[in-house]
Wavefront OBJ file of the C-alpha trace (Angstrom):
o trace
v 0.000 0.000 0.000
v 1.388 3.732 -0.923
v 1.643 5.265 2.377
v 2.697 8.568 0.658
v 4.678 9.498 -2.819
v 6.553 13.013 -2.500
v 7.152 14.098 -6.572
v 9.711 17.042 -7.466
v 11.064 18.522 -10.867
v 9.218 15.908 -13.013
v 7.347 17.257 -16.102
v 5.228 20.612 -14.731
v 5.595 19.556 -10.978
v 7.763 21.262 -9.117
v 6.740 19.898 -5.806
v 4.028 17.904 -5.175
v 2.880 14.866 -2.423
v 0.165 12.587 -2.226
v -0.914 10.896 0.615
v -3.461 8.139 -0.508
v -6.000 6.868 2.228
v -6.076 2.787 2.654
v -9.085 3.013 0.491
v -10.836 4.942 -2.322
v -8.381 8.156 -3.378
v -9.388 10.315 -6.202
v -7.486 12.936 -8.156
v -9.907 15.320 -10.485
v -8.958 18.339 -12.298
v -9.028 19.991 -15.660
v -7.963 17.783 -18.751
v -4.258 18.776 -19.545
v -3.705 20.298 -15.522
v -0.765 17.200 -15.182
v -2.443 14.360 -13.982
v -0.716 12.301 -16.331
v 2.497 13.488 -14.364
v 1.132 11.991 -10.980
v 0.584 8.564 -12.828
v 4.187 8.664 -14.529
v 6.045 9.562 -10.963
v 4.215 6.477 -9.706
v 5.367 3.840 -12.565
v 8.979 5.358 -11.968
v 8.505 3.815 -7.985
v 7.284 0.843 -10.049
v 10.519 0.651 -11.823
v 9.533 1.707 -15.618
v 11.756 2.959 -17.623
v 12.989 6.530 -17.075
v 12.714 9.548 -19.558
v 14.901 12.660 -19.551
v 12.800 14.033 -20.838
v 10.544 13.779 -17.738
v 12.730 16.366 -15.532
v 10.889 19.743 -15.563
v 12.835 22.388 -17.881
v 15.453 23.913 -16.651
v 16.098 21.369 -13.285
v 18.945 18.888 -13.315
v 16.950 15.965 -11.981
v 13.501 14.874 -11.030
v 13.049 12.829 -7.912
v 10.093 10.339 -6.709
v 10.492 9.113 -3.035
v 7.815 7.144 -2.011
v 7.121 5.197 1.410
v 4.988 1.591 1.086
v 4.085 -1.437 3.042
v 3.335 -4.209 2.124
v 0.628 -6.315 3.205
v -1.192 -6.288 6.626
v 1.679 -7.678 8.430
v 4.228 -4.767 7.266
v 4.891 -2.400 9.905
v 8.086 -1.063 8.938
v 7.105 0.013 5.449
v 9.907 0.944 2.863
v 11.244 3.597 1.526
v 11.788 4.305 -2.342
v 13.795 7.271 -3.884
v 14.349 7.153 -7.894
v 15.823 10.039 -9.253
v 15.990 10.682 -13.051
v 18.900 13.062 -14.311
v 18.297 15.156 -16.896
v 21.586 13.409 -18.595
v 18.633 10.448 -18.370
v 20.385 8.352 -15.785
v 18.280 6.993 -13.191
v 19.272 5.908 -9.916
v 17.254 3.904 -7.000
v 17.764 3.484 -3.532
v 15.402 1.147 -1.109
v 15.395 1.971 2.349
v 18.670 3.986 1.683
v 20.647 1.363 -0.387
v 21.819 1.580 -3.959
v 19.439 -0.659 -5.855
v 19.001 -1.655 -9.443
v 15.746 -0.684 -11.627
v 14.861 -4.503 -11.638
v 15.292 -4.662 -8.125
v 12.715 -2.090 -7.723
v 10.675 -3.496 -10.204
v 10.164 -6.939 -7.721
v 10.326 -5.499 -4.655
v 7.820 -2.311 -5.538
v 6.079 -3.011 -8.933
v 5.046 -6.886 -7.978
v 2.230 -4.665 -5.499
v 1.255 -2.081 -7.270
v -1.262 -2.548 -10.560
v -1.383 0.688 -13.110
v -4.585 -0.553 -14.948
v -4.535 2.671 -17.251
v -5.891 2.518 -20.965
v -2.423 1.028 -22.130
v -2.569 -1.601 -19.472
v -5.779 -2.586 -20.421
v -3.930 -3.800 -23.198
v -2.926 -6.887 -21.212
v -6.511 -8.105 -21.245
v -6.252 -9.182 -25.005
v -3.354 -11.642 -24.042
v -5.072 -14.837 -23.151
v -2.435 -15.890 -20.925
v -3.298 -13.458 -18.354
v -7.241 -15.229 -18.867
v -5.588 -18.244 -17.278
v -3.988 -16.278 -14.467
v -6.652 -14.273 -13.606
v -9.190 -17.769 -13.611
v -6.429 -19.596 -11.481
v -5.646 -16.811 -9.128
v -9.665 -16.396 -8.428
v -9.820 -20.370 -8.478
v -7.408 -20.757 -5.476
v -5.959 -23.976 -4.111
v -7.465 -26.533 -6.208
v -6.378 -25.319 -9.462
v -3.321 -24.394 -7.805
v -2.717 -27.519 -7.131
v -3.703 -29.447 -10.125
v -1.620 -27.079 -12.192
v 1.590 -27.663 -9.633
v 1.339 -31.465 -10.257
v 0.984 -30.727 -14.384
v 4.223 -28.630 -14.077
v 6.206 -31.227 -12.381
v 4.813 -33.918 -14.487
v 5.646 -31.980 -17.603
v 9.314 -31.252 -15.589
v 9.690 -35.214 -15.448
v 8.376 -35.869 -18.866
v 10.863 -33.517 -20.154
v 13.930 -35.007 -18.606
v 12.565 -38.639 -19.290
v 13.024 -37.655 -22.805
v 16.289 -35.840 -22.971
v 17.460 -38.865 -21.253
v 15.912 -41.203 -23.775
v 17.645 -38.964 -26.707
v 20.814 -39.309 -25.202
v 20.834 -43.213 -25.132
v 19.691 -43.308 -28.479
v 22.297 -41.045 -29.564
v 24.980 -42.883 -27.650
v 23.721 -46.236 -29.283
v 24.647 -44.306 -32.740
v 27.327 -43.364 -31.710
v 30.021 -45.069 -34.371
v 33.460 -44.055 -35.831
v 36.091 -42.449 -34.205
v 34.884 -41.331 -31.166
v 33.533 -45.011 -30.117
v 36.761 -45.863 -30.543
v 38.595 -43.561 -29.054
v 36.411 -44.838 -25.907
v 37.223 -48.363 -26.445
v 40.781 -47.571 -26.515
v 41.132 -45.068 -23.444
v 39.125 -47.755 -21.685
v 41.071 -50.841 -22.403
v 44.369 -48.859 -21.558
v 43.275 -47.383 -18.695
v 41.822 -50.398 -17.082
v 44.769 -52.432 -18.261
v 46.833 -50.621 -15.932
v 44.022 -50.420 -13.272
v 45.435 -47.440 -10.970
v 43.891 -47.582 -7.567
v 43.221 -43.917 -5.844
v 46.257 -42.762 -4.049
v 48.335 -45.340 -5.598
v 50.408 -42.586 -7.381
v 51.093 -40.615 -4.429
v 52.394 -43.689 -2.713
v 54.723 -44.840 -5.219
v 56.268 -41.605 -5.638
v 56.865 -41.501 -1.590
v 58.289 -45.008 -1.077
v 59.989 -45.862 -4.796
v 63.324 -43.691 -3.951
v 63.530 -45.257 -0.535
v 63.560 -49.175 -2.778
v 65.378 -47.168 -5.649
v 68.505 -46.561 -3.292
v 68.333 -49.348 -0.581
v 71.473 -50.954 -0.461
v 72.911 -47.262 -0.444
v 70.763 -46.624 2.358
v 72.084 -49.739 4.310
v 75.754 -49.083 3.638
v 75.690 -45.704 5.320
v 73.646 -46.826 7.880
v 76.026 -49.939 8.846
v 78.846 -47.738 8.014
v 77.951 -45.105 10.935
v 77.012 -47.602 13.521
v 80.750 -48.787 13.009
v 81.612 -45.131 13.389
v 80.139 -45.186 16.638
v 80.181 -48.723 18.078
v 82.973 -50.595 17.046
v 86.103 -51.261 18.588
v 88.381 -47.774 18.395
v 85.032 -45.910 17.201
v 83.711 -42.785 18.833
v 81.731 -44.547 21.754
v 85.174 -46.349 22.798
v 87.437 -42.647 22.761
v 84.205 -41.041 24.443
v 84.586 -43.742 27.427
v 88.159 -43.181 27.835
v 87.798 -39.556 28.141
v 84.572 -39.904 30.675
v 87.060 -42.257 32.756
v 90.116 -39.928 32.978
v 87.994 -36.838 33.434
v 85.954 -38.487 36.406
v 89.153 -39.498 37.906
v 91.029 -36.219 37.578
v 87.548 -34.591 38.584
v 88.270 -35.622 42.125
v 90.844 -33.240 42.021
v 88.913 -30.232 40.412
v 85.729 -30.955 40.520
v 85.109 -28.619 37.136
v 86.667 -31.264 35.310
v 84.061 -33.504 36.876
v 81.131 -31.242 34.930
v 82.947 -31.733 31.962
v 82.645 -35.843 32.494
v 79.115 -35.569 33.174
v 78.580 -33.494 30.097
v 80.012 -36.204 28.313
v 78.282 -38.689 29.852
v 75.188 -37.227 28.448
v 76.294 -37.183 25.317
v 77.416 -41.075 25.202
v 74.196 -41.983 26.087
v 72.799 -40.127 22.994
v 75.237 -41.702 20.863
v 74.060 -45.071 22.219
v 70.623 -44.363 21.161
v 71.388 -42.994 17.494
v 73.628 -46.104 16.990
v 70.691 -48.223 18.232
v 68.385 -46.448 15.884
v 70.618 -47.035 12.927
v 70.538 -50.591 13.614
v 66.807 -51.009 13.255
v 66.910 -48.727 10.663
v 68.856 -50.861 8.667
v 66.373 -53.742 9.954
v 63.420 -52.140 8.386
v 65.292 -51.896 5.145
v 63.695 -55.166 3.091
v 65.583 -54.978 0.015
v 63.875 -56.945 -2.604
v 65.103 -57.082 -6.100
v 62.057 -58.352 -8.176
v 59.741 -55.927 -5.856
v 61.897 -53.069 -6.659
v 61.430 -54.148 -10.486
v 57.763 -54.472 -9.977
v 57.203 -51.121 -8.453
v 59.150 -49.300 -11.103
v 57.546 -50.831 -13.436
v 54.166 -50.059 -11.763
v 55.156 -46.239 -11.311
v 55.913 -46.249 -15.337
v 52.435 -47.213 -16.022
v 50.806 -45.108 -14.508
v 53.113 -42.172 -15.929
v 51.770 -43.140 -19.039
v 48.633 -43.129 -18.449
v 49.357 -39.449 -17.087
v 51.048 -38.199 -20.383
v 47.877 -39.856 -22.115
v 44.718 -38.883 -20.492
v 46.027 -36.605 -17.577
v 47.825 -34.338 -16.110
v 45.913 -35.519 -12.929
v 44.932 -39.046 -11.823
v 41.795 -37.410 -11.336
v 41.145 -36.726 -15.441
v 42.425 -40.361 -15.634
v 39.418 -41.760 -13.280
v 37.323 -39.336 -15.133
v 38.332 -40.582 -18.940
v 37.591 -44.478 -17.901
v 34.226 -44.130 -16.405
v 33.008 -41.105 -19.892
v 34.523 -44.184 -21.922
v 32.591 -47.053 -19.696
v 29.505 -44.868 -19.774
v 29.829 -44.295 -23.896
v 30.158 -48.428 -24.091
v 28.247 -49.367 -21.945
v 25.486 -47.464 -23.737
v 26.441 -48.579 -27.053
v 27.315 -52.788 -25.978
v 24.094 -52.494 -23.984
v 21.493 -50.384 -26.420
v 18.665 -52.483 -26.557
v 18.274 -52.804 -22.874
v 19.101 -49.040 -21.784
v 16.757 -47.925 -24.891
v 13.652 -50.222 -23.703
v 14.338 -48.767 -20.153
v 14.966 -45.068 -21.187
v 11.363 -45.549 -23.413
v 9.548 -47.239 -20.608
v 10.370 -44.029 -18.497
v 8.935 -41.768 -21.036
v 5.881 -43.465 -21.370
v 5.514 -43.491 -18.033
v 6.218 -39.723 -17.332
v 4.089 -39.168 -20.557
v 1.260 -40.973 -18.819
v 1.506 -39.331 -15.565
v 1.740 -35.899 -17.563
v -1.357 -36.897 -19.980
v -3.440 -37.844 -16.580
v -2.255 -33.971 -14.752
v -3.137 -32.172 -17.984
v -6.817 -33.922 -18.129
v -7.058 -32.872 -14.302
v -6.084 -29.342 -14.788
v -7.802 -28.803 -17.861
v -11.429 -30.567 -15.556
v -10.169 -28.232 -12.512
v -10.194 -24.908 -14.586
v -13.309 -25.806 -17.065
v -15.338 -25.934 -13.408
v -13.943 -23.016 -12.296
v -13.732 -20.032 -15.231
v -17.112 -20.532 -16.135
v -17.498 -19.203 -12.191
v -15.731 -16.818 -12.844
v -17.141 -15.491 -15.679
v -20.501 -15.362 -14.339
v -19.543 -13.326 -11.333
v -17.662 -10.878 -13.389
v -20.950 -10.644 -15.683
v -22.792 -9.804 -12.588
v -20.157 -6.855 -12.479
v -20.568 -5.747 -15.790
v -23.884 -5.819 -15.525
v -23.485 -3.277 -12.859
v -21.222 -0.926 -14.771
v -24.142 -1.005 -17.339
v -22.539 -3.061 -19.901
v -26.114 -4.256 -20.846
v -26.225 -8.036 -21.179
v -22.683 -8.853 -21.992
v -20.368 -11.715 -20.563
v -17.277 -13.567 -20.984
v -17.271 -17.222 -22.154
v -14.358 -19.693 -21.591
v -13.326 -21.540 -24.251
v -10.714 -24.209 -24.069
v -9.167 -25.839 -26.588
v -6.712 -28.891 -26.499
v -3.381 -28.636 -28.329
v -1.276 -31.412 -29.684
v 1.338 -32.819 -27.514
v 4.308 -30.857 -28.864
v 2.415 -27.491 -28.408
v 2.123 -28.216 -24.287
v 3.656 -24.800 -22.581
v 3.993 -24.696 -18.621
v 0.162 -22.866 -18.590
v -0.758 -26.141 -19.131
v -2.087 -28.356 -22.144
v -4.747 -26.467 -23.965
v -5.787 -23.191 -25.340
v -7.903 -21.140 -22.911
v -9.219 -17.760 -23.310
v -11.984 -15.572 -21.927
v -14.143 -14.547 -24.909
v -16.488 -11.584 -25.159
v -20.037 -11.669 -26.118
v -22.189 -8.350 -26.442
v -25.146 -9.801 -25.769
v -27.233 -13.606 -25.468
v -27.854 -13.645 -29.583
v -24.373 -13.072 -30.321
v -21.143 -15.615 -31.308
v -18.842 -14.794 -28.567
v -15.480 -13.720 -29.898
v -11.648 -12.896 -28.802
v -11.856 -9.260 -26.587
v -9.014 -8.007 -28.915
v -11.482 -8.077 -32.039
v -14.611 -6.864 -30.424
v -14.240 -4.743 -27.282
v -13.222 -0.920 -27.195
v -10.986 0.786 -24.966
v -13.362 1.573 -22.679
v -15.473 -1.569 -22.951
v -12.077 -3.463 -21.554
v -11.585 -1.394 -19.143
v -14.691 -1.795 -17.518
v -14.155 -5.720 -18.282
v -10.761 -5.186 -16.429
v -12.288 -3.427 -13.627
v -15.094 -6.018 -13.441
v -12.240 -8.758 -13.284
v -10.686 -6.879 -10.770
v -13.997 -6.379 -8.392
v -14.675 -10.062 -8.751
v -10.669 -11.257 -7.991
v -10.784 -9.371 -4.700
v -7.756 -9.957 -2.659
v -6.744 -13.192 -5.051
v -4.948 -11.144 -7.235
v -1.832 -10.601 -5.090
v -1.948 -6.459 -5.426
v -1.827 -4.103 -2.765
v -2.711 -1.301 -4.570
v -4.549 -0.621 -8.155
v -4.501 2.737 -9.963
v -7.323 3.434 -12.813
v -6.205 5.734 -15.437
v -9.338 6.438 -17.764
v -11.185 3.789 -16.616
v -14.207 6.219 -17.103
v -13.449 6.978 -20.990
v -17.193 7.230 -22.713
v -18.590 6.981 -19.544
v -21.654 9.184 -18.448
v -25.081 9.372 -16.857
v -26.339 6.300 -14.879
v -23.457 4.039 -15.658
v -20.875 6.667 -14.829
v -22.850 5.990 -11.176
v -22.480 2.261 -11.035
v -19.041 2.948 -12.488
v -18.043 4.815 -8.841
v -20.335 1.965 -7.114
v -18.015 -0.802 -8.360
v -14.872 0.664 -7.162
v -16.007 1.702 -3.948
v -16.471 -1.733 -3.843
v -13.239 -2.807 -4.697
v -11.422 -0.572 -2.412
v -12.871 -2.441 0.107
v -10.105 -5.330 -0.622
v -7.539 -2.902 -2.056
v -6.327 0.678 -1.922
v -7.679 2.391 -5.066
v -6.531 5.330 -6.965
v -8.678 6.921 -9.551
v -8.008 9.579 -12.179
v -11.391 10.737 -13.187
v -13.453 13.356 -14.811
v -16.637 11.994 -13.478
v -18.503 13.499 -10.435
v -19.977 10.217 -9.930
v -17.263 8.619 -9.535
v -15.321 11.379 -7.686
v -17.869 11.690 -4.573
v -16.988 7.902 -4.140
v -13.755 8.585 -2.917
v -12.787 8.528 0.730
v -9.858 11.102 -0.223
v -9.660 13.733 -2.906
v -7.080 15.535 -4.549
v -7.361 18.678 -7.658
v -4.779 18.572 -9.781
v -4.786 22.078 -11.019
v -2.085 24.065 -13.170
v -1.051 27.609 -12.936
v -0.972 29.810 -16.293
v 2.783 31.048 -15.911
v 4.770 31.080 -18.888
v 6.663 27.995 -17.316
v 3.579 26.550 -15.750
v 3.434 24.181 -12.766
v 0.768 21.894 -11.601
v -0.077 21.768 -7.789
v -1.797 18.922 -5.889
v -4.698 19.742 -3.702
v -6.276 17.627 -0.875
v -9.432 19.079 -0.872
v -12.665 18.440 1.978
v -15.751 19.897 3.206
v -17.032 23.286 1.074
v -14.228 23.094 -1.502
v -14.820 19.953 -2.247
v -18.132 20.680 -2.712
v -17.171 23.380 -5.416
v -14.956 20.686 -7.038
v -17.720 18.631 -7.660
v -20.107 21.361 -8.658
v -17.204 22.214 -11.450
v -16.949 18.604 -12.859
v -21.035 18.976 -12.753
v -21.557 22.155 -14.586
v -18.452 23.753 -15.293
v -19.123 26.442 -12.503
v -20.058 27.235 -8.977
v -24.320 27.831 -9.197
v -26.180 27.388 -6.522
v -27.923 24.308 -8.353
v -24.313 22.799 -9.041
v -23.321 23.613 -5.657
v -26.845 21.921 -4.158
v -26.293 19.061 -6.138
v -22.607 18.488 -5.432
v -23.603 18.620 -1.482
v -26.315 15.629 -2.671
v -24.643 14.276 -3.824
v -21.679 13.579 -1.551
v -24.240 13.355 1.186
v -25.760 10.481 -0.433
v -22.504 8.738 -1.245
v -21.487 9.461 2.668
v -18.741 11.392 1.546
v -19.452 15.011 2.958
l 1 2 3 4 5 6 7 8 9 10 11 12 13 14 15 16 17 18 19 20 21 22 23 24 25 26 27 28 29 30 31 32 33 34 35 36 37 38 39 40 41 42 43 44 45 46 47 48 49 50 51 52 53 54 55 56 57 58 59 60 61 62 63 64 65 66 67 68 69 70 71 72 73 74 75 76 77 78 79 80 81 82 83 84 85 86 87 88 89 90 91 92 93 94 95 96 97 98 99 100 101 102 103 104 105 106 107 108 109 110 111 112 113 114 115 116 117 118 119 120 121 122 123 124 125 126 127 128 129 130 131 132 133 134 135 136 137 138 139 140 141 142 143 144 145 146 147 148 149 150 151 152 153 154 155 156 157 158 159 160 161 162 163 164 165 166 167 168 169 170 171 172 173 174 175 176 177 178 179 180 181 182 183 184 185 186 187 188 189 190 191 192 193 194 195 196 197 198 199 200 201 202 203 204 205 206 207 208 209 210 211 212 213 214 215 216 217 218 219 220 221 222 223 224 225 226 227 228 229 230 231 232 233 234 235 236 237 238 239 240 241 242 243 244 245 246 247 248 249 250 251 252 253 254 255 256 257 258 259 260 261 262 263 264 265 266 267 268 269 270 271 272 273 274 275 276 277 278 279 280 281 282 283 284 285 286 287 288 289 290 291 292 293 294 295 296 297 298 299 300 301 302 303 304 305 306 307 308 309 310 311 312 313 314 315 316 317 318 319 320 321 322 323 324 325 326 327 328 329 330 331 332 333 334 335 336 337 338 339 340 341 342 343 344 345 346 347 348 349 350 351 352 353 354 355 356 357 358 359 360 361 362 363 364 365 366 367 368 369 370 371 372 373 374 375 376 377 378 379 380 381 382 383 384 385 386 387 388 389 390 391 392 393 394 395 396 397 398 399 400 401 402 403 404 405 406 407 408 409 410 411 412 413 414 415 416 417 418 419 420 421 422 423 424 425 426 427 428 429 430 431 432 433 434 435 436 437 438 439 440 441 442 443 444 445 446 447 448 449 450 451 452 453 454 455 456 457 458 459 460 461 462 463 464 465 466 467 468 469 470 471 472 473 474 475 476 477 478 479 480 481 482 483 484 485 486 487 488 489 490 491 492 493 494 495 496 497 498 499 500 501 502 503 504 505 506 507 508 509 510 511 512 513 514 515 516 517 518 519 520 521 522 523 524 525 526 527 528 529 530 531 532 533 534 535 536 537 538 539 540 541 542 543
């Protein structure tokens, strides 16, 4: 819902704000006084496209801020700003951020329904027949058209799964045997995971054994043997223990020492089993170098990783498989489509039942609407029309549209060949009455939705939407008085006769209100006009 929409610098406004009520707001004024204006700063908030040519002359920008909830629950509300340079870039923020115009567009324009004579336009597209019949329908066509979607989902991928097994059991030439090969050589070889990695971590160790032995035996002797360095360590240790009983100094130095043969015992004890855990094996040695060369191949062949190698046998397995088992993978794929097409065919029948109850519903309640708005004996018919398998869209399985018939004798025929502009929009605003709070808006703006409108009908015209703001918040731009005393708020849109003129926005109430209505009456301020302005507001409880 707009809370309130603050306009500056944009076509003949300099300043402007409007402050719709939660339900019925009109705007009146004299044709050409910028009304249009209003209407444009409010698609900007929508996130339409921006104009330079919008700013007001002479002003480097034109800015619409606007604050909105939205829905009951809201309490918060939001806060839009787009600005429009004169240069013609546009910026947005929400709620103080930098946003983008599509941003604004589904956070703003998803709530917000500009049913002006161009959007009207949107009633001659019969795909917006099937929303408007599924959104007044509710859950059970919601739900029978949720199960035809995923049906047609799985139908879909059963049959881009049965085209690629028949296309892999074509498969011939080259590339077939490119797969046979890669597979064959790969699984030849067989490489485990991690095999690699452990080759190249123990095959130097097997590579340079009896190397690794020799030095190892060779520094044990260094240490342990007869003469070696454990022996002249001892005979120090003795004569500096024995001298230390002189000089106790030299008796640190032999404990020192001490410490240091014991370490020497250890590392020679270490390089003992080290040499024991050496298993030098001649043919295993052969075998693991001869291992690690394989799988180097298959490296310089289908790598650089082991990974791509994994990855090359099981494409090639996959491409053979298919093609050495066709017969059996095809009858499989085919029994899945049939299946999926069966579930589909069985979701489309439901759907198609589940709507054909409900639009012709609809259509009778919206003819009780247009009836109202004085549209004589006219209604809409539903027609529904299956289409051949390959023409199924996700709206479902068969043709709909809302048709138009003028009165009982008539053929009923498509809206875009037989309706007016202002025959749709009363059909729109009949649609709208009869949608109520099913059509997921906050907040609908009429623009001309009283073109050729007068006398009686012009009265049910203002009926209907007071009616309809009870479930929404309503904006109307009229130049009806019938319509206008409807309104629980009222604005003039009125513009000055400068040679730069500006239009002003008005909230108007009590006596000059009165004279507003008298003017869209008679064009003055009589006493009659005034009398029956005062009637009339009085009678529409709007004084």
């Amino acid at each position: 819902m707009i809370d309130e929409i603050r306009v500056e610098n944009l076509a003949l406004i300099r300043e402007a704000v409007l402050e719709p009520c939660a339900g019925l707001t009109v705007l009146t004024g004299e044709t050409g006084a910028g009304k249009t204006a209003l209407l444009s700063a409010t698609k900007l908030l929508c996130g339409e496209r921006a104009d330079s040519a919008m700013v007001r002359e002479g002003e480097e920008a034109a800015v619409v801020t606007g604050r909105l909830f939205f829905g009951a629950h809201d309490t918060d509300g939001c806060v839009v700003v787009r600005r429009v340079g004169s240069d013609g870039r546009s910026r947005v923020k929400i709620d103080g951020a930098i946003a983008s115009v599509r941003e604004l567009a589904g956070r703003v324009g998803a709530h917000i329904d500009l049913c002006g004579q161009h959007e009207h336009q949107r009633l001659l597209d019969p795909a917006s027949h099937i929303e408007m019949v599924d959104a007044w329908a509710g859950g059970g066509v919601t739900a029978a058209h949720e199960a035809y979607r995923k049906a047609l989902a799985d139908a879909r991928a059963a049959q881009r799964e049965l085209d690629r097994v028949e296309k892999a059991s074509r498969t011939q030439g080259a590339r077939l045997e490119d797969a046979r090969f890669a597979y064959e050589a790969i699984s030849e070889v067989d490489p485990k995971p991690g095999e690699l990695e452990e080759l190249e971590e123990t095959l130097p160790r097997a590579e340079h054994a009896e190397s690794l032995i020799a030095a190892a035996l060779d520094a044990d002797a260094s240490l342990s043997d007869e003469d070696g360095a454990l022996d002249a360590l001892n005979s120090a240790i003795a004569e500096l223990s024995r001298m230390g009983r002189v000089d106790s100094e030299l008796a640190s130095f032999a404990d020192a020492l001490a410490s240091a043969a014991i370490s020497i015992e250890d590392v020679a004890a270490d390089l003992r089993r080290y040499r024991a855990s050496i298993d030098f094996d001649e043919r295993e040695l052969a075998r693991a170098q001869e291992r690690y060369a394989a799988l180097k191949g298959l490296l310089r062949q289908f790598g650089p990783r082991m990974e791509d190698v994994f990855a090359r046998r099981d494409e090639a397995h996959e491409l053979l498989s298919l093609v050495d088992d066709a017969e059996d993978r095809l009858r499989r794929a085919t029994e899945a489509r049939d299946e999926a097409e069966r579930v589909l065919s069985d979701a489309a029948r439901a759907l198609a039942r589940a709507r054909d109850v409900a639009a012709p519903r609809f259509c009778r309640e919206v003819a009780a609407q247009m009836t109202r708005l004085e549209m004589g004996r006219a209604e809409l018919v539903w027609e529904s029309r299956e289409l051949p398998r390959a023409q199924w869209t996700e709206a479902g399985s068969c043709a709909c549209e809302l048709l138009y018939r003028a009165s009982a004798g008539m053929t009923a025929r498509p809206l875009r060949r037989i309706a007016s502009g202002g025959e749709l929009s009363r059909v729109m605003l009949a649609c709208k009455v009869v949608l109520g709070e099913a059509d997921g808006v906050d907040t609908l703006i009429f623009d001309e939705v009283d073109a050729g409108v007068g006398g009686s009908t012009a009265r049910s015209l203002g009926q209907v939407l007071a009616d309809l703001a009870r479930t929404h918040q309503v904006i109307v731009v009229t130049h009806l008085a019938q319509v206008a005393v409807m309104g629980a708020r009222h604005y003039v849109v009125s513009k000055s006769d400068d040679d730069l003129p500006e239009t002003t926005l008005t909230p108007v109430a009590g006596e000059d209100r009165v004279r507003e209505i008298a003017r869209m009456l008679s064009g003055d301020a009589s006493r009659a006009s005034l009398d029956h302005a005062r009637e009339m507001l009085a009678e529409a409880g709007t004084l």
